[in-house]
Every structure is written in C-alpha cells, then in structure tokens.
Backbone as JSON Lines, residues from 0, in Angstrom:
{"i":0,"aa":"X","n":[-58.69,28.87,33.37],"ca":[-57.76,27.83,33.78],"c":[-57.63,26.83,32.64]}
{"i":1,"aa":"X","n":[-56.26,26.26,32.55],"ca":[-56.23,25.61,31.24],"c":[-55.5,24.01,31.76]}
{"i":2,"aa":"X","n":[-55.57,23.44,30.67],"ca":[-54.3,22.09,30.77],"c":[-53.73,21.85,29.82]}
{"i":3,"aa":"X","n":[-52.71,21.31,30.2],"ca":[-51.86,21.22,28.78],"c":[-51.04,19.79,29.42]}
{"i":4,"aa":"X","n":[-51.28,18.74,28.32],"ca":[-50.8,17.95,28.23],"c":[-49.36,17.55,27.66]}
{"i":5,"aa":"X","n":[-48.39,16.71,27.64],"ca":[-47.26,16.62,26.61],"c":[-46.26,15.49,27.62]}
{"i":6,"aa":"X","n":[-45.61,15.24,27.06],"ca":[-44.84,14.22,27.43],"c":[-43.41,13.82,26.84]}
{"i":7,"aa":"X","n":[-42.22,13.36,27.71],"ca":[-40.94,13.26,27.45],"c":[-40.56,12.09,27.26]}
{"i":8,"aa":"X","n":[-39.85,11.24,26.17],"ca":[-39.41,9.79,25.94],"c":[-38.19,9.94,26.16]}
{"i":9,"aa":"X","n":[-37.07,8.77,27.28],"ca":[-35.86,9.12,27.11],"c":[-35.67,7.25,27.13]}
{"i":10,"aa":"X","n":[-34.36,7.07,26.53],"ca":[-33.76,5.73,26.61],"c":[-32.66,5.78,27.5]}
{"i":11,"aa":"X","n":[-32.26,5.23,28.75],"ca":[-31.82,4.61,29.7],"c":[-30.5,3.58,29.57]}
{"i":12,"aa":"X","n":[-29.31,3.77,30.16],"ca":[-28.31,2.86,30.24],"c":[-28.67,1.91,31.48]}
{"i":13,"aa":"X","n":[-29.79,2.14,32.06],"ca":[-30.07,1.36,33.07],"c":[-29.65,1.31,34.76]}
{"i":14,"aa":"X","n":[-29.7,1.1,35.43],"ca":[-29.31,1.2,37.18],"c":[-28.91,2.51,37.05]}
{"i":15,"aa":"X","n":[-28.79,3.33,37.89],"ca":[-28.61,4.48,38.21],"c":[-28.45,5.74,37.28]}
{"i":16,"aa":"X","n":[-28.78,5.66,36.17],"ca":[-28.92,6.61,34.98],"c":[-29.51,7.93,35.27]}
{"i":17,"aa":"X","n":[-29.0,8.64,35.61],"ca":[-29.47,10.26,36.11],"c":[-29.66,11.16,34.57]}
{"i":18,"aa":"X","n":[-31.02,11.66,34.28],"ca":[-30.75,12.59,32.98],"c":[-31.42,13.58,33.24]}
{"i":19,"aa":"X","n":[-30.85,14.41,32.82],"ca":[-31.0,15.51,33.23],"c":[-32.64,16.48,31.92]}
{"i":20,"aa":"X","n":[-33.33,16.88,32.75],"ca":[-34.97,16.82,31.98],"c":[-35.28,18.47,32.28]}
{"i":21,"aa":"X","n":[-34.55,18.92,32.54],"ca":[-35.19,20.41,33.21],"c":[-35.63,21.33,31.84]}
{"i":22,"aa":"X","n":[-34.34,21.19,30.83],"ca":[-34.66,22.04,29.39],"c":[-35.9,21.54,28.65]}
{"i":23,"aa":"X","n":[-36.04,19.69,28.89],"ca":[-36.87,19.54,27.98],"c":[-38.65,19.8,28.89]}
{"i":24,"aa":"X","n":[-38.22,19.97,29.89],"ca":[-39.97,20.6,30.31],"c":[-39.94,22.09,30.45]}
{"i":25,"aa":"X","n":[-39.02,22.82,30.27],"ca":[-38.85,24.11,29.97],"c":[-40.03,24.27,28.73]}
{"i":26,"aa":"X","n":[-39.24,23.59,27.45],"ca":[-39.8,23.98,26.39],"c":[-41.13,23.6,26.37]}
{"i":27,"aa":"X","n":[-41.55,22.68,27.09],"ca":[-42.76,22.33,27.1],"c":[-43.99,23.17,27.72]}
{"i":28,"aa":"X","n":[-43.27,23.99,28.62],"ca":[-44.07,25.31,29.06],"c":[-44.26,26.01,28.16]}
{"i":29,"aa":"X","n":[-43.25,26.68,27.1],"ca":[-42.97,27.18,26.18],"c":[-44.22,26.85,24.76]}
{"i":30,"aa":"X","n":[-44.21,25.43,24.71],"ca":[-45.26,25.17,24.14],"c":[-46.61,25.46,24.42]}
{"i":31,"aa":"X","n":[-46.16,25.4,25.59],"ca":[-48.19,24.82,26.53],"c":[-48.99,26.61,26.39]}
{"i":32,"aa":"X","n":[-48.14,27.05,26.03],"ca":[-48.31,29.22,26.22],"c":[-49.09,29.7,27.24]}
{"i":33,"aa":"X","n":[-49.16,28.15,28.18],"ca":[-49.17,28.79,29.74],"c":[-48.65,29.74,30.44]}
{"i":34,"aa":"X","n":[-49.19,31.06,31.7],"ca":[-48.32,31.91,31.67],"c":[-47.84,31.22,33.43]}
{"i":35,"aa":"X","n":[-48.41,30.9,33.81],"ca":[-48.12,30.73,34.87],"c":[-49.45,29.21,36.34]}
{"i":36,"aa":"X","n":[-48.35,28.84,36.26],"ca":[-49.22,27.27,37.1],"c":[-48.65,26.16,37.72]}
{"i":37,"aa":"X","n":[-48.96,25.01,37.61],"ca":[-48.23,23.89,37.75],"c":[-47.88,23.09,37.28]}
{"i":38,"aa":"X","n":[-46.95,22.74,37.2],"ca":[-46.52,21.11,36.52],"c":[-46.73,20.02,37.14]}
{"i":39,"aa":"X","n":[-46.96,19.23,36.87],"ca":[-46.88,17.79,37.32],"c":[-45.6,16.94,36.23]}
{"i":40,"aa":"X","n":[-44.95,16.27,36.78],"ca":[-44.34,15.31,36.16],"c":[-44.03,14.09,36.57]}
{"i":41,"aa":"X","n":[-44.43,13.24,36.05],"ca":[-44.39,11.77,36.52],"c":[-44.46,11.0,35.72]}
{"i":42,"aa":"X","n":[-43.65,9.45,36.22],"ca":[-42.89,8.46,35.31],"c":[-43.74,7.44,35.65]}
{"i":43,"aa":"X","n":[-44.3,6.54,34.53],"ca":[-45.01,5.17,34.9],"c":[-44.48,4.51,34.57]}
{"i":44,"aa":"X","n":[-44.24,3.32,35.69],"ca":[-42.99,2.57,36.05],"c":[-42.59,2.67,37.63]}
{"i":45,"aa":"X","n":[-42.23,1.35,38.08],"ca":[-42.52,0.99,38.92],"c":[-40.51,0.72,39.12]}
{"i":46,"aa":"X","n":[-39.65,1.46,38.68],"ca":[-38.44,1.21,39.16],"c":[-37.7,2.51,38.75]}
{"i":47,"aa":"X","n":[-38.01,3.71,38.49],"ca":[-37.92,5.19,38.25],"c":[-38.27,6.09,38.93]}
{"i":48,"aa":"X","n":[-37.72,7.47,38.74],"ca":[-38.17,8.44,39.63],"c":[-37.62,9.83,39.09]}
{"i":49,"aa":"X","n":[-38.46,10.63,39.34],"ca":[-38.03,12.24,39.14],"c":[-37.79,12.84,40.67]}
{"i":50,"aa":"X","n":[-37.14,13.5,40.14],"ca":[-36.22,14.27,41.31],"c":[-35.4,15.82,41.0]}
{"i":51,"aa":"X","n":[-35.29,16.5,42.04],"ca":[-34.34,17.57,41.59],"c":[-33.04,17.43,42.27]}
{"i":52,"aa":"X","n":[-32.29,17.88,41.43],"ca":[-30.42,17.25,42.1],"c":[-29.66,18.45,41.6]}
{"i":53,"aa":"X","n":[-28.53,18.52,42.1],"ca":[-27.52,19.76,41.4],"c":[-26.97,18.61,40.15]}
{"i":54,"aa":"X","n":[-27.36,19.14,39.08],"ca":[-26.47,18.15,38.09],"c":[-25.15,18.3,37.85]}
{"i":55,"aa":"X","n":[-24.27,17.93,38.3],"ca":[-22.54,17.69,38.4],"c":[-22.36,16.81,38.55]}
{"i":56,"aa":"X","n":[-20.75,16.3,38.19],"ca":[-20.16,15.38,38.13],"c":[-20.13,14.41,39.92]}
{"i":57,"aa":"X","n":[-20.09,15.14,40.63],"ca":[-19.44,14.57,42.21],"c":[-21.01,14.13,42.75]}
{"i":58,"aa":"X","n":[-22.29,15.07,42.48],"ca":[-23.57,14.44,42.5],"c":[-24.21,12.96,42.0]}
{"i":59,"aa":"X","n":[-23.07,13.59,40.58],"ca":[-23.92,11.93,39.96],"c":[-23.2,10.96,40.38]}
{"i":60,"aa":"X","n":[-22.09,10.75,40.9],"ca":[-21.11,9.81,42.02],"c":[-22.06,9.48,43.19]}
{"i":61,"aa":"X","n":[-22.29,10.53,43.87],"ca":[-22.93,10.62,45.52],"c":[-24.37,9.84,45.78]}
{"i":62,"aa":"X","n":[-25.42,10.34,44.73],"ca":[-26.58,10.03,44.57],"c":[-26.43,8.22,44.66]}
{"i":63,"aa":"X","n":[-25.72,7.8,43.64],"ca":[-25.49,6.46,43.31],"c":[-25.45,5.32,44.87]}
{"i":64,"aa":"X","n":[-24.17,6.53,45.37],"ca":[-23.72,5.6,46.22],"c":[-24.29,5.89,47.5]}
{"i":65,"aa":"X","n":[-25.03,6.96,47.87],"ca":[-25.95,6.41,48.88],"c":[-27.31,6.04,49.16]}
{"i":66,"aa":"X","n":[-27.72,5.59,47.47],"ca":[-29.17,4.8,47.02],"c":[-28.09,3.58,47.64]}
{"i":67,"aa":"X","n":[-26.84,2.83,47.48],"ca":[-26.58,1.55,47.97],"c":[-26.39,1.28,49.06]}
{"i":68,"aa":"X","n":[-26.05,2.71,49.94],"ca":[-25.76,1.94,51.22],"c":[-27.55,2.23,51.99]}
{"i":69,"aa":"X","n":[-28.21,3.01,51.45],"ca":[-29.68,3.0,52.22],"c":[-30.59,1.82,51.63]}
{"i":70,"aa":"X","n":[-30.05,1.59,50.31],"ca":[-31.48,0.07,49.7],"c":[-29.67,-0.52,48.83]}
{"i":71,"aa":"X","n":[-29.38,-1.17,49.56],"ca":[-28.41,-2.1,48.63],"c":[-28.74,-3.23,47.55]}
{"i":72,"aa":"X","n":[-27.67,-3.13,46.73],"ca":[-28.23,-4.2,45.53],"c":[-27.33,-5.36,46.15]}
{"i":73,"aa":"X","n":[-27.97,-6.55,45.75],"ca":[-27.32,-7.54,46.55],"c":[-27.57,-8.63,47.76]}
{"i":74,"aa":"X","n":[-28.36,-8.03,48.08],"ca":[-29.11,-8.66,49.33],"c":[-30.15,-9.19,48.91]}
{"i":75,"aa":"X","n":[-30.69,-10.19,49.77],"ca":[-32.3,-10.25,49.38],"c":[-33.68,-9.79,49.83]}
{"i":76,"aa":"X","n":[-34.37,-9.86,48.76],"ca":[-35.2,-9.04,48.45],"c":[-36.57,-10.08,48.49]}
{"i":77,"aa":"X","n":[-37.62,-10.25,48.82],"ca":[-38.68,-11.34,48.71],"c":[-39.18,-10.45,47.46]}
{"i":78,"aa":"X","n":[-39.34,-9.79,46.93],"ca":[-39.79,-9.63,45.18],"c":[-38.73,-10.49,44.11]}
{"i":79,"aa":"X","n":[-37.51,-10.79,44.16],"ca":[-37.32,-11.89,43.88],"c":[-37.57,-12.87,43.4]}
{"i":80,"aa":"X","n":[-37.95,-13.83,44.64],"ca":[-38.82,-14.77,44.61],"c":[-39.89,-14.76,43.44]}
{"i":81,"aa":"X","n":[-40.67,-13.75,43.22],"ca":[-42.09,-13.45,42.75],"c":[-41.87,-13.46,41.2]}
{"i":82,"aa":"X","n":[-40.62,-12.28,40.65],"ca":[-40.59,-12.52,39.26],"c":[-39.04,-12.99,38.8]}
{"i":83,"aa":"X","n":[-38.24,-13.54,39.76],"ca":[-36.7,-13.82,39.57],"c":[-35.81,-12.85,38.54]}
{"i":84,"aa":"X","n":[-36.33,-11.56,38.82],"ca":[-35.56,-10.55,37.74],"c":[-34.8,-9.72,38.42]}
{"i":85,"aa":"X","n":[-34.13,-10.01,39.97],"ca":[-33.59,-9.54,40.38],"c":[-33.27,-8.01,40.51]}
{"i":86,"aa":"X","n":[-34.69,-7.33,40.85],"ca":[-34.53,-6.21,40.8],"c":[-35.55,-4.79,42.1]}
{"i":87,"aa":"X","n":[-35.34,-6.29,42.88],"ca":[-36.32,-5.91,44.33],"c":[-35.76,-4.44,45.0]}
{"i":88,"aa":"X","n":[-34.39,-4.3,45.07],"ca":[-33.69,-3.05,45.34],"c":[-34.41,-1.68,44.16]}
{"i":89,"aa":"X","n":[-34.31,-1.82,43.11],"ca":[-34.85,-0.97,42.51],"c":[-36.36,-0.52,42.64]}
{"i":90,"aa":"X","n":[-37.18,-1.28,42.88],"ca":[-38.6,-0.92,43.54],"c":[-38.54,0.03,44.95]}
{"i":91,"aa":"X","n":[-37.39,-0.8,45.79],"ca":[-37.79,0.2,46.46],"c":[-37.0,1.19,46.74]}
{"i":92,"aa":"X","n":[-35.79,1.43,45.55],"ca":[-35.6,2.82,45.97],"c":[-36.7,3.62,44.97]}
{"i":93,"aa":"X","n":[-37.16,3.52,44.07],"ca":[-38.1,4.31,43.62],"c":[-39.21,4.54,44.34]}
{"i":94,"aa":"X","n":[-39.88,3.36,45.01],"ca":[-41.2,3.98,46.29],"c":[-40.27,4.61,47.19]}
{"i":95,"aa":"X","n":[-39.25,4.77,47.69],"ca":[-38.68,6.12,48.18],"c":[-38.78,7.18,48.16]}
{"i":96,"aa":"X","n":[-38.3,7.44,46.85],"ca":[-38.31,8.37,46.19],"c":[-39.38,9.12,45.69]}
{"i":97,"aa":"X","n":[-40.62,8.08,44.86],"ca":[-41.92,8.47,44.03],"c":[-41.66,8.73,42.76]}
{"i":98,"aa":"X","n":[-42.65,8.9,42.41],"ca":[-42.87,8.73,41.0],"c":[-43.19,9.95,40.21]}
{"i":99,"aa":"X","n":[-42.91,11.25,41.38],"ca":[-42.67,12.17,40.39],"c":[-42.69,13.78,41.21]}
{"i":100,"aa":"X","n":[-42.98,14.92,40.86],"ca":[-42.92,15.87,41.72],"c":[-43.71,17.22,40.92]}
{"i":101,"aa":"X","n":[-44.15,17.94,41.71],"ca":[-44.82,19.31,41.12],"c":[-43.88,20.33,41.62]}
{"i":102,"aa":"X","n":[-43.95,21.28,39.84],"ca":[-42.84,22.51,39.65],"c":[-43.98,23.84,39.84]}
{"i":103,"aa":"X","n":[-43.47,24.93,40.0],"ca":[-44.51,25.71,40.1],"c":[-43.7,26.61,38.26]}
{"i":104,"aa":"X","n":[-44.66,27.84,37.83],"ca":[-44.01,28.67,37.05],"c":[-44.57,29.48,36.7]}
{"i":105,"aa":"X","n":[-44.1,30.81,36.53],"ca":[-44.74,32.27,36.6],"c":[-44.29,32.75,35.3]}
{"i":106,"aa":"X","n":[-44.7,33.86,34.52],"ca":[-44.48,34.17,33.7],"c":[-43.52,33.41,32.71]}
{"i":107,"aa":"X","n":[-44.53,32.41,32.66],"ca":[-44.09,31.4,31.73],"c":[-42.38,30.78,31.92]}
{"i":108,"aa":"X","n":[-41.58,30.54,33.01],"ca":[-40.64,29.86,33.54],"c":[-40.73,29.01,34.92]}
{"i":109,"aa":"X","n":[-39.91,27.9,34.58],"ca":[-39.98,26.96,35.69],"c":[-39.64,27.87,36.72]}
{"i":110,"aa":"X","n":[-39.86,27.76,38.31],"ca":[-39.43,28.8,39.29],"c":[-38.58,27.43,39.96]}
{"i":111,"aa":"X","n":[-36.71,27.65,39.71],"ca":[-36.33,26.51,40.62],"c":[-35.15,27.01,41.04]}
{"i":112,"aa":"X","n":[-34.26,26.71,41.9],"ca":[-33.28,27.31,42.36],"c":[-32.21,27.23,41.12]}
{"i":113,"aa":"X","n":[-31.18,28.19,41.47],"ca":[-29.96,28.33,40.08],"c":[-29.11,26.77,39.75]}
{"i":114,"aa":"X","n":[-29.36,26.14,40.45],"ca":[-28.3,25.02,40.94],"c":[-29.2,23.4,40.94]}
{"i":115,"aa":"X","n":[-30.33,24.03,40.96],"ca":[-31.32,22.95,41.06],"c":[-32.13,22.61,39.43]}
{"i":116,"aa":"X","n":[-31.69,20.81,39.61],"ca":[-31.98,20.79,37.84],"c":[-33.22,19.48,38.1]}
{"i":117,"aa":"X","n":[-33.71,19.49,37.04],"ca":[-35.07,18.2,37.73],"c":[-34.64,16.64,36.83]}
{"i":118,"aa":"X","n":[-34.69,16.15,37.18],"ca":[-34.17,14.89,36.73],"c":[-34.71,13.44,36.32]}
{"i":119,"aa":"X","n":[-34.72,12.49,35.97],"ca":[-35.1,11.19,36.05],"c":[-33.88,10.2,36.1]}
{"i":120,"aa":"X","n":[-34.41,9.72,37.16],"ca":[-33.04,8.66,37.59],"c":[-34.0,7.16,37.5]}
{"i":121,"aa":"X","n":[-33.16,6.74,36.96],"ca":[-33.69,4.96,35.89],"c":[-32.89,3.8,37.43]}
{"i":122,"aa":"X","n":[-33.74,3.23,37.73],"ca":[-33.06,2.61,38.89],"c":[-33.52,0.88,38.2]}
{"i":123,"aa":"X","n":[-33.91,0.86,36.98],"ca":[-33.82,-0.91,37.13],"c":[-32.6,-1.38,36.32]}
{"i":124,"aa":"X","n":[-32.51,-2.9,36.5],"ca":[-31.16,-3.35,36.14],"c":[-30.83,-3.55,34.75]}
{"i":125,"aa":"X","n":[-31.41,-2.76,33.92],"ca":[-31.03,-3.03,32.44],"c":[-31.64,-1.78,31.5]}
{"i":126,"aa":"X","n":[-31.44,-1.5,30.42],"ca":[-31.81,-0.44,29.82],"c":[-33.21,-0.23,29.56]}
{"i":127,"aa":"X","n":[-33.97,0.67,29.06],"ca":[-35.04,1.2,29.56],"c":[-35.79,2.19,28.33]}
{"i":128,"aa":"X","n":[-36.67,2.09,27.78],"ca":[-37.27,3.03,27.21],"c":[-38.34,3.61,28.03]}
{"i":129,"aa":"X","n":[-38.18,5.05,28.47],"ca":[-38.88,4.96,29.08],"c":[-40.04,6.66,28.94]}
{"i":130,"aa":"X","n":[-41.21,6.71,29.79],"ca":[-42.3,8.28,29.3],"c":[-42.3,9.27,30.24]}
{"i":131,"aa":"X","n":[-42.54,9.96,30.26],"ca":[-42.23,10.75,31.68],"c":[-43.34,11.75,30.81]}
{"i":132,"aa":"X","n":[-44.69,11.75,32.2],"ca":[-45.59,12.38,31.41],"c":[-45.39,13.84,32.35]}
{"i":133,"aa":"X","n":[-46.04,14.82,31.19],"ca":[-46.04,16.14,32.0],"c":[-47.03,16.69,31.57]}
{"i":134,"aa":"X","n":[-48.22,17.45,32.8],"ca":[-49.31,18.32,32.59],"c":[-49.23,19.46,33.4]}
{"i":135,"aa":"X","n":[-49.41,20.38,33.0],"ca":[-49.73,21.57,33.24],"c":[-50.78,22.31,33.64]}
{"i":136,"aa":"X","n":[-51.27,23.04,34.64],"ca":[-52.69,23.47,34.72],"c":[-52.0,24.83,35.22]}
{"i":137,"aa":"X","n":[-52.79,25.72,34.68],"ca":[-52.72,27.08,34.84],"c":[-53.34,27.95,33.69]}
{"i":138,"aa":"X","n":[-52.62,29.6,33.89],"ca":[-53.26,30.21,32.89],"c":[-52.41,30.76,32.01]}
C-alpha cells in the first residue's frame, strides 16, 4: 500500500468560479504510478469546495443560481458582524457543500461517470489564490 502526495494551485475570479480540475488530478494519478485506490481531494479554506458537476455552459448558470436562492447573498449573516468582510453567505454555502470528496481508480484511471467532471467552485467575494490538496493511497 502506498501514498502519494501532490497538490493543485488555481487562481480564482472569485464568487462562484467553477474550474474545472478533473484532467489536472488525472495526471496526478499518472504521476503517483498508482495502479489503483483512492483519492482524496480537498481545499483549505473556509469559503470553497470540490464537487462533481456536468461541466457545461447551462450548469455553470444553474449551480450559481440555486447556491442564491438556498444561502442568498445579501441578507444578514451574524459572521458579519465578527470580521465585516461580508462574506457570511459564502461560509455557508461551502459547509454545505464540504471541503472536498473521495474518487476511487482502477487501473490507473479516475472511475467517474462520462458526464461527470470534479470541480472547485471558489464561493468568496473576491479573487483567490487558492491549493487543493490531493493524496492518494493505494497500489
């Protein structure tokens, strides 16, 4: 049984920024010359999230707009109060969501549906550098 460490840097237009991450942890299997195990991937940060989505145009519309009508921006928020950075909605659609998800993969490929792409969606109110770590355990 092995691990393999590695990790993804992406920069962020900020609030609802969907990017699409599936190729770049592909290759990272690719690297790891794991044949088959798990991934872990997860974002530290407390206003982000990984996810799997169909990546298209009418998705990246949809996603947006019903993160607003389930956690709206706009309203108040008592985090607020605490650091006045107006960005209490974004916390909690990311504890929604979480902070990240496990892929499975067999002969060295992610196993995910044809349509299904894995993602990081940037939910705070301004741009973002941000890590998205990924480990691997298998053989």
């Amino acid at each position: 049984m092995g691990v393999y460490n590695d990790e993804i840097n992406v920069s962020t237009n900020g609030e609802v920024d969907i990017i699409d991450i599936t190729d770049d942890i592909q290759n990272i299997v690719n690297k790891s010359r794991l044949k088959e195990g798990i991934i872990c991937v997860f974002v530290s940060g407390s206003t982000a999230t990984i996810t799997t989505i169909e990546y298209e145009p009418g998705l990246m519309k949809d996603l947006p707009r019903m993160l607003q009508k389930i956690v709206p921006k706009g309203v108040h928020y008592d985090h607020h109060e605490t650091w006045h950075d107006d960005n209490g909605h974004s916390h909690v659609r990311a504890s929604l969501m979480g902070p990240g998800i496990t892929i499975p993969f067999k002969n060295g490929k992610l196993i995910h549906g044809t349509w299904q792409q894995i993602v990081f969606v940037e939910f705070d109110t301004r741009p973002r550098d941000r890590n998205i770590v990924v480990q691997l355990v298998g053989e």
